[in-house]
VOGU-3710 file (C-alpha; in Angstrom, 3 decimals, decimal comma):
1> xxxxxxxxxx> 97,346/-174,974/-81,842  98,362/-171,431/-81,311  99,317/-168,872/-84,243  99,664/-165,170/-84,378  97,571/-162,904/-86,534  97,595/-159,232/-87,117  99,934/-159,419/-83,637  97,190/-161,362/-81,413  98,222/-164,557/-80,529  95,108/-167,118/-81,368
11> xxxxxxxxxx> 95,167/-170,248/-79,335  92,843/-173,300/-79,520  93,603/-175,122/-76,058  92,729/-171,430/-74,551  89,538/-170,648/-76,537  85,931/-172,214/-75,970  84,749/-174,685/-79,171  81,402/-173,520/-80,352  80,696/-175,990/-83,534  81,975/-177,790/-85,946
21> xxxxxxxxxx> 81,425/-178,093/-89,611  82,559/-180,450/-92,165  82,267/-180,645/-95,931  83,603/-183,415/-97,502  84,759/-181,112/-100,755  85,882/-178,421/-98,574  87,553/-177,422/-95,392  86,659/-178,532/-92,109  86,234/-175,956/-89,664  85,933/-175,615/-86,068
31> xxxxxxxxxx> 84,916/-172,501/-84,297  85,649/-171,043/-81,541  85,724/-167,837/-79,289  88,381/-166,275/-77,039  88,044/-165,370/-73,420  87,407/-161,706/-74,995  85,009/-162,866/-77,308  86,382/-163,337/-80,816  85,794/-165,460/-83,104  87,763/-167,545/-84,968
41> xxxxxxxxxx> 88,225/-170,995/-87,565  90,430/-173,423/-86,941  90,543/-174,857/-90,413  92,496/-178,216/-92,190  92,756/-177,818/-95,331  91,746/-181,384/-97,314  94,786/-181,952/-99,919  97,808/-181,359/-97,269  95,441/-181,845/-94,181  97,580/-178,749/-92,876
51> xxxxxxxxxx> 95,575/-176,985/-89,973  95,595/-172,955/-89,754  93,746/-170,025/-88,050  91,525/-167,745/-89,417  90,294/-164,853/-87,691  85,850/-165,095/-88,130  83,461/-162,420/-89,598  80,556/-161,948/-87,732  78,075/-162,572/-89,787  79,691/-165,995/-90,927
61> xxxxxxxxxx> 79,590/-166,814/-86,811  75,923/-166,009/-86,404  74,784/-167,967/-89,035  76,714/-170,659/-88,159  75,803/-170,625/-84,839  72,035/-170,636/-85,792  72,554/-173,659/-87,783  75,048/-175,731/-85,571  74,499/-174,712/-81,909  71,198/-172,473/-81,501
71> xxxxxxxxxx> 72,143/-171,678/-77,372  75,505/-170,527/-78,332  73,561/-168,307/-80,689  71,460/-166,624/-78,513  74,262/-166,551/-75,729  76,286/-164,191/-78,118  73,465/-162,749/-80,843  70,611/-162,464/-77,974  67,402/-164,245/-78,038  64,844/-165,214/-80,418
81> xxx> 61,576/-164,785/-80,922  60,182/-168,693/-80,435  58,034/-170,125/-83,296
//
């Protein structure tokens, strides 16, 4: 899927998947990273199952990542301090 936002052209079969969330009230997401290193949701909305881009905050990403997929984490966020 490919879409332009604020003129940068987003595209899923380029970009690297990182995780996936679903929710069965709410959108499911998918997110991934460009070869430059942002972030963004590939999102389907659940009444017209209609899939769209959406550029990714940081902070959303990292916590994500900590909860999904802990080596992509510490691949973009650095390491952790082990339990």
């Amino acid at each position: 899927m490919k879409q332009i936002i604020n003129n940068k052209l987003f595209d899923t079969a380029k970009a690297r998947l990182l995780c996936e969330s679903f929710c069965m009230l709410a959108e499911n997401n998918k997110l991934y990273v460009t070869e430059s290193g942002v972030f963004f949701f590939q999102k389907q909305n659940p009444i017209s199952k209609e899939y769209y881009l959406v550029p990714a905050e940081k902070e959303r990403v990292a916590g994500l990542l900590a909860e999904k997929n802990p080596d992509a984490y510490m691949e973009f966020f650095g390491k952790v301090e082990e339990a």
